[in-house]
C-alpha positions, 0 to 999 in steps of 0.5 A: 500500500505504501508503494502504491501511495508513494506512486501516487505521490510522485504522479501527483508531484508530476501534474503539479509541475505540469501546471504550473508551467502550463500557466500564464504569467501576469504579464501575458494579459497584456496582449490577450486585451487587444484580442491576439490568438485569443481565438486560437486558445484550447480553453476558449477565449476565456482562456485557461486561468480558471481551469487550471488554477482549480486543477492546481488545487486539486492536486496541490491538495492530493500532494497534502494528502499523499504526504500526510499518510507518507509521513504516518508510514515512515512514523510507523516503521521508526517506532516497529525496528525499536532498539535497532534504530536511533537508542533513546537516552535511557538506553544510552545512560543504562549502558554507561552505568554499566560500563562504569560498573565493570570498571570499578570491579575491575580494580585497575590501578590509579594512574597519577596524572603527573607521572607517566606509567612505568614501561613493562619489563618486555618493553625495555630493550634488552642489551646484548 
């Protein structure tokens, strides 16, 4: 169904280009008024405002639509994968408390920040 509605929405994104360029400027009336190609005009000598504008909103509003439920989609399939998306903040705080729990039983010796740790036997070179 998702799929089917994300074709729709790409059809409807389509149309609304479509019209769009399909539209006369504001400027275009300035000829129209003295009668040039009026006659030769699809829509009639009306012309074609009134026809596509409402088109425009139509599908403008089908665009909405298809976007509202696209949204709905994409909000239920975050909250179905759970912990294999984004972890939330409690997720994150849990596991640093456990981390910091295996530290502390670990016992490691305290480093002095001032003096550096002293080399392993193995790590001084030997002279032969």
């Amino acid at each position: 169904m998702e799929t089917i509605i994300l074709i729709v929405h790409v059809l409807l994104a389509a149309a609304i280009i479509g019209l769009i360029l399909l539209q006369q400027g504001k400027g275009a009336e300035a000829g129209a008024s003295f009668g040039a190609g009026a006659s030769q005009t699809v829509f009639g000598s009306t012309g074609s405002g009134n026809f596509l504008s409402r088109m425009t909103a139509v599908v403008a509003a089908g665009i909405f639509a298809t976007s509202f439920v696209l949204a709905i989609y994409a909000k239920n399939k975050a909250e179905s994968v759970g912990d294999a998306g984004i972890p939330s903040a409690e997720l994150i705080e849990s596991k640093a408390a456990e981390v910091k729990e295996s530290v502390e039983e670990a016992q490691l010796p305290a480093l002095d920040a001032d003096k550096p740790a002293a080399p392993a036997e193995s790590d001084i070179p030997q002279a032969n």
